[in-house]
N, C-alpha and C positions, 0 to 999 in steps of 0.2 A: 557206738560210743561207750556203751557198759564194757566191751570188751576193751576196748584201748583202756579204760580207768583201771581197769582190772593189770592189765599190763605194766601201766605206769606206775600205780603202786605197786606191784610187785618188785619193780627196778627201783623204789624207792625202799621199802622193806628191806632188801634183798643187797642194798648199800653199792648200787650200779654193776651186779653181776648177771641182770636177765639179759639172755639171749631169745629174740623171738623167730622161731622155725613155722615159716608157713607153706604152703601146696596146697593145689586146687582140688586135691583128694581124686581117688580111683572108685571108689563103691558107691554106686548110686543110693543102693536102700539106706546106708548109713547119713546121706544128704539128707533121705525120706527120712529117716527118723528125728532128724534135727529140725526137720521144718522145713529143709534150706532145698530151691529148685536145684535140677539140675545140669539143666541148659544154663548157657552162656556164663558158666560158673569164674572160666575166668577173666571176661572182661570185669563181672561183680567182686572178683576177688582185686585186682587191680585199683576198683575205686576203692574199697576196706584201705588200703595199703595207702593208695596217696590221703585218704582223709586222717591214718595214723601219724603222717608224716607232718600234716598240717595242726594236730592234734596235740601232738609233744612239742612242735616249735614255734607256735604262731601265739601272740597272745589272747585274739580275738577271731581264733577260726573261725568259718562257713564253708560250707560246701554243695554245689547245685549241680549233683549226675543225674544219668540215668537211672542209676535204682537207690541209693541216697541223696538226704536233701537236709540240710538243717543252715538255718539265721546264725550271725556272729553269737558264739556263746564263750564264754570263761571255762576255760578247762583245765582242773589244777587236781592233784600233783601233775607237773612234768616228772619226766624220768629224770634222772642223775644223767646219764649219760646219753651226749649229743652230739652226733646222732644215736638211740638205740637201735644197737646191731641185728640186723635181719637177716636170717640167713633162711635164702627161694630155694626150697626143692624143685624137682620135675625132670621130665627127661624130652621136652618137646620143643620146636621152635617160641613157642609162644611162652613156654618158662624159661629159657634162654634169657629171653628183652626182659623178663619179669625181674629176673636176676641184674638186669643191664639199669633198669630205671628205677626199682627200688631196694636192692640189696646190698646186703654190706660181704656174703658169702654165697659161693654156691654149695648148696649142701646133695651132693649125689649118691645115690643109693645102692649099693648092692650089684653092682656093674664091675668088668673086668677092668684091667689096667686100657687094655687098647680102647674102651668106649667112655672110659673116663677121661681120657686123650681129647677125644674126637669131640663130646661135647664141652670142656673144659676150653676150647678152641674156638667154639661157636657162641659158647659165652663171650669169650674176650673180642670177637667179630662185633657182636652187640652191642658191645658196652663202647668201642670205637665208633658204631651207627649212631648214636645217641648224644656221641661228643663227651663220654666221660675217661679217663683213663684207667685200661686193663688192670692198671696195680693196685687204684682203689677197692677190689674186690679178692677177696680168696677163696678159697679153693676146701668143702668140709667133706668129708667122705662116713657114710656109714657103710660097715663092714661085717661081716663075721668075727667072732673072735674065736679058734676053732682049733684047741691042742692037737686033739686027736684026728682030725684031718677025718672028717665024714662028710665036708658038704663041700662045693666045688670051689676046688684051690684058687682058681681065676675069680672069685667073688670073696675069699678069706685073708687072714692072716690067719696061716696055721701050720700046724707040725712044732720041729721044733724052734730053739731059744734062734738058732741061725735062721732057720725058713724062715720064721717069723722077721727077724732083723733083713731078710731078704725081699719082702715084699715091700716091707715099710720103705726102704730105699726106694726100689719103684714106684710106689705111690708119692714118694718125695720128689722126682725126679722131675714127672710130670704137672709139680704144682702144690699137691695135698698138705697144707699146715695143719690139718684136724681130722683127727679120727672119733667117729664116733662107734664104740668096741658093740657088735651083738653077739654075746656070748652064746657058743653049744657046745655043749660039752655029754658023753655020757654017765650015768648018773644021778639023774634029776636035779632039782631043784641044789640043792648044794653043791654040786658039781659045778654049776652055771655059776654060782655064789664066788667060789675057790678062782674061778677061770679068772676075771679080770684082777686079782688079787696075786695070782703066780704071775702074773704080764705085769703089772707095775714090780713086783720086785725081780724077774729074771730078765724082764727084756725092756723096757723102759729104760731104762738106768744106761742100756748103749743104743740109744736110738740119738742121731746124730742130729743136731737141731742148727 
């Protein structure tokens, strides 16, 4: 419940611009650190998800799972925005549905064009099993963002102002309204800095929307 208050004011602070990005995470020791088990992490992550849902919209939530449990209570701020946007990472059947029952995007990671296809595909199966409609959901991508062309082209936008407008097409093609940019560049640190700054004003500007 800390954590949804935290959310909710921040979409209230924030004047309806928070987007909340969740996954059932891969690192176990990093679970370990948190506290947080790491079995059955995503049915637990599941119940999180529909208690936020009941959280921001209900005036007098409760909720009685398996591993939370809380009596009607008063939960205030709501967000500004309703629904607030959720966008399910993962790459597995069971973050598919995740994506299907409480998402507003699928946010996929660092995969080529043909596996962004594939499961981009299995989402929208999902979201059909569950009885909601395909186009309620979109489609987020994080990516490389990679001038110099050093890490694998089939997981980048990279090279030049063309390659780069060459992919973006391809990932339009298949669905992608949102990129999220992860900058390499050589360099260090100000290289990385420059990188999304030379993409908003060389190639942005002809990206076809």
């Amino acid at each position: 419940m800390q954590t949804a208050k935290q959310i909710a004011s921040l979409d209230v602070l924030s004047e309806g611009r928070t987007i909340l990005g969740v996954g059932v995470g891969w690192m176990a020791k990093e679970a370990g650190v948190l506290g947080m088990p790491w079995d059955k992490r995503g049915a637990r992550s599941d119940e999180q998800l529909e208690i936020f849902r009941r959280l921001f919209s209900e005036r007098e939530p409760s909720f009685d799972g398996e591993f939370y449990s809380f009596p009607k209570v008063g939960f205030e701020p709501k967000p500004i925005q309703t629904p607030l946007p959720i966008w399910v990472g993962g790459s597995s059947p069971a973050a598919f549905r995740r994506v299907a029952l409480y998402g507003h995007a699928f946010h996929a990671a660092f995969q080529p064009p043909d596996v962004i296809a594939s499961e981009w595909a299995a989402v929208q199966r999902e979201c059909e099993a569950v009885g909601r409609e395909p186009g309620e959901v979109s489609l987020s991508l994080r990516i490389f963002l990679d001038p110099a062309a050093v890490m694998d082209p089939d997981k980048s936008i990279a090279g030049s102002k063309d390659q780069m407008l060459e992919m973006i097409a391809r990932l339009q093609a298949i669905g992608v309204t949102h990129l999220l940019l992860d900058p390499v560049a050589r360099g260090g640190v100000q290289a990385r800095l420059d990188a999304p700054t030379r993409f908003m004003e060389d190639v942005a500007p002809h990206v076809a929307v």
